[in-house]
C-alpha positions, 0 to 999 in steps of 0.5 A, spaced: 600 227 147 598 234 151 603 232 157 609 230 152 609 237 148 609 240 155 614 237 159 620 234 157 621 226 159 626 228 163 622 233 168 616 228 168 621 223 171 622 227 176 616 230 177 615 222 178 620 220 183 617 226 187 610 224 188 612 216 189 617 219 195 610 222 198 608 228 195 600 229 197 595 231 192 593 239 191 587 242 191 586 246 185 582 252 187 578 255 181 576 262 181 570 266 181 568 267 173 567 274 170 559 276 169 553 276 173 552 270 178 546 266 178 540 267 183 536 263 186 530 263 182 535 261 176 537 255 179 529 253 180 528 254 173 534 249 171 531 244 175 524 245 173 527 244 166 532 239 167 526 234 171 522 235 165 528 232 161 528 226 165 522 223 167 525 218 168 532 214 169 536 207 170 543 206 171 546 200 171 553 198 174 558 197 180 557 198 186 563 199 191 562 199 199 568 201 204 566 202 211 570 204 219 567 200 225 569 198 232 571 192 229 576 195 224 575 196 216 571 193 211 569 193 204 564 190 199 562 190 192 557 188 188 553 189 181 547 195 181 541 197 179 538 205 179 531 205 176 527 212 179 522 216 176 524 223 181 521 225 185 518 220 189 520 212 187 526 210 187 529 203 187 538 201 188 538 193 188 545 191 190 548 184 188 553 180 189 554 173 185 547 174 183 544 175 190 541 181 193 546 184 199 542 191 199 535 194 196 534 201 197 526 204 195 521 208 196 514 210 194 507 210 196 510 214 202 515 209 204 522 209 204 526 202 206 533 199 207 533 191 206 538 188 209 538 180 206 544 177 209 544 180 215 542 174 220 536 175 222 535 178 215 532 186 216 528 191 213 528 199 215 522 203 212 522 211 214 516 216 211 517 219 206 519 225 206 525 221 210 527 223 217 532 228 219 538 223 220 537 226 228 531 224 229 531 217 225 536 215 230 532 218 236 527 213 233 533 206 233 532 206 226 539 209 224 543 203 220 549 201 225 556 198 222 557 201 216 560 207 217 554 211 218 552 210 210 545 208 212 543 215 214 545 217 205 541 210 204 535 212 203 531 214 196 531 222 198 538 223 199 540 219 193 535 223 189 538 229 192 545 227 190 542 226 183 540 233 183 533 230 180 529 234 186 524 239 185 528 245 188 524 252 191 527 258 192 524 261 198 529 255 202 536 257 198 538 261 204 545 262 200 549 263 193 557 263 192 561 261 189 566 255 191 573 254 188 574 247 191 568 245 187 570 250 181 562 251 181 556 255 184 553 253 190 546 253 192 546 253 199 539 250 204 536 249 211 540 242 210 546 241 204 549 245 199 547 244 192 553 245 186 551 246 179 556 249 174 556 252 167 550 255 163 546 250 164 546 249 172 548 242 171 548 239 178 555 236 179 555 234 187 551 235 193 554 237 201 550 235 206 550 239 213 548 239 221 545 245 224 552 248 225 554 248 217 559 243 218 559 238 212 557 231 214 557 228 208 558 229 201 556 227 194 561 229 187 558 226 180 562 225 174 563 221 167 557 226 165 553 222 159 547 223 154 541 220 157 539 214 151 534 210 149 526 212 148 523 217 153 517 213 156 511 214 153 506 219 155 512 224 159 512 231 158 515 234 151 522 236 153 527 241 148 533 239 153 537 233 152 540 232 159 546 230 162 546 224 167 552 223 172 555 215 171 560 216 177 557 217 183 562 218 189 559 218 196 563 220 203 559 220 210 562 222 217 559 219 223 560 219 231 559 227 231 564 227 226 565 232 220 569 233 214 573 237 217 576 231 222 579 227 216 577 221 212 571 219 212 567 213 216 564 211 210 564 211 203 559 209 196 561 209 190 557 207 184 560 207 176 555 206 171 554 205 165 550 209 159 544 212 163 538 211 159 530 212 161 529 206 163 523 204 158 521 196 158 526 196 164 520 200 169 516 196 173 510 198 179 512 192 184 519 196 184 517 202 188 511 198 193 513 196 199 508 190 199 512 187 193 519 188 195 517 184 202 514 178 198 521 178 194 524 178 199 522 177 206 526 180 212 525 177 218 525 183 222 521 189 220 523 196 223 519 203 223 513 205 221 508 201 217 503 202 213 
């Protein structure tokens, strides 16, 4: 409707035949809004605010993985279920056909990967606090021949990218303004945080190496009214909050950054309306000894407990 008052069909048409002939996507670069910038301190007090709005969260949805190794590319995908009480429980069950291909958890100060189609089928647990993917393949426990995806499957990240993690002020070395992501960037040790509007709703996440070199990032999008009654006992919150139900993943890996072209691998979560979860939550879903009993890996890597 807005496009035909603007353009005649005409122009459209050509418009059309242009972009069909190899016309490349342009990046839209949004300027810097008139006012005070936001400070460090302003970003810790929507977080504070935006985790006491969500004590909890469960998303369910579609899950589509895409991945470059040496044997060349691939592709899966497979029906998800989120479930987390930020910051320190989480759980991804990723299915296909009513059989889990990949659980990503954590509690209790552990983290794990379940791998249950690889043979012999694998579990990879981590501390957590998670290590620094640098160290985590130091130790042989960063994931092989998924296109690096592994280092961003771990409860930390995807928490992270969420923007459901306590935030300090005293680590955000940096506040500016970024035209790409037409939002302020909050910028730390290891990634970079961008949130936009009044509220400083977190819109997406970069992570970087020691060099400020961008090598993974997270956009969100399809923002919805979290639904649904709060679980019993949380904290009174005057804050409806917004949840992404869109989440797009891209990784680069072998010393690789954003910079160098497409990315290794790619992760993409579309859900559908985000609730608290209530009846949905349970403990065995962030024990450690539970997950091993439900599916018992053959091979266990990392630090036990």
């Amino acid at each position: 409707m807005i496009c035909s008052r603007l353009f005649s069909p005409t122009l459209l048409a050509i418009s059309c035949l242009f972009c069909a002939l190899g016309c490349h996507p342009q990046t839209v670069l949004v300027p810097r809004p008139d006012g005070i910038a936001p400070t460090a301190a302003d970003f810790v007090d929507a977080q504070q605010r935006r985790l006491l709005a969500v004590p909890s969260l469960a998303l369910r949805g579609h899950a589509e993985l895409q991945w470059i190794d040496t044997t060349g590319r691939h592709f899966d995908d497979g029906d998800f279920d989120l479930i987390l009480r930020p910051p320190t429980e989480l759980s991804l069950r990723v299915s296909k056909l009513g059989e889990k291909f990949l659980w990503v958890g954590g509690g209790g100060g552990q983290s794990w990967i379940v791998l249950p189609r690889e043979n012999p089928s694998r579990a990879i647990l981590r501390d957590w606090p998670s290590l620094t993917p640098d160290a985590a393949a130091q130790k042989g426990l960063a994931l092989d021949g998924i296109g690096g995806l592994g280092e961003l499957m771990n409860p930390s990240r995807l928490i992270e990218a969420l923007g459901l993690e306590p935030a300090n002020a005293s680590e955000i070395t940096n506040v500016s303004w970024s035209e790409v992501r037409a939002a302020w960037a909050f910028t730390l040790s290891n990634r970079r945080l961008y949130a936009r509007g009044e509220s400083l709703l977190p819109i997406g996440c970069d992570w970087i190496d020691a060099s400020s070199q961008v090598i993974a990032t997270c956009t969100l999008d399809g923002f919805e009214w979290m639904r649904g009654d709060r679980p019993a006992g949380s904290p009174a919150s005057s804050l409806q909050a917004l949840v992404a139900t869109r989440l797009q993943f891209s990784v680069w890996s072998s010393g690789r950054h954003e910079k160098d072209g497409a990315a290794e691998g790619e992760l993409s979560l579309s859900a559908e309306v985000p609730t608290f979860g209530v009846g949905k939550i349970k403990n065995q879903l962030f024990n450690w000894d539970d997950v091993k009993a439900s599916l018992r890996p053959e091979v266990i890597e990392g630090p036990t407990q």
